[in-house]
C-alpha positions, 0 to 999 in steps of 0.5 A: 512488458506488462502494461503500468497506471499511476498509483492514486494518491491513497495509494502513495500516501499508503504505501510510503506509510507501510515502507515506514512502518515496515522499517520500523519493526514495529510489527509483522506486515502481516499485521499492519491492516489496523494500523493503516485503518487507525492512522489513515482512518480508513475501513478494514476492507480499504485497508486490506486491500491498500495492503494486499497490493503493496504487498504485491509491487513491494520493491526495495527502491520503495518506487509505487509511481506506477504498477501494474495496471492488472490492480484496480486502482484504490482511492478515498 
């Protein structure tokens, strides 16, 4: 069992944003980077990081309460 952190705030309000937006078909999630930086006005790398780790602890239950404690926490 690998050991968890709580995610940041940014990071829940992040990956609840994606879920949405994801259900949505709005676009590809590969494509959601300028999304996230125009609606949580955030730079691109933020962004891409915020994206790149939702995209490794995505879970059908939507449940980021904790994840891997391996990713470097990502805050404001």
């Amino acid at each position: 069992m690998s050991n968890l952190r709580e995610t940041t705030e940014l990071e829940q309000e992040a990956f609840e944003y994606l879920n949405d937006l994801r259900e949505s078909g709005v676009t590809n999630m590969f494509g959601a980077r300028p999304y996230l930086m125009e609606d949580l006005e955030l730079d691109k790398n933020k962004a891409g990081k915020l994206l790149s780790t939702w995209m490794k602890v995505f879970n059908s239950e939507c449940e980021y309460e904790n994840i891997d404690a391996s990713i470097e926490p990502i805050n404001r």
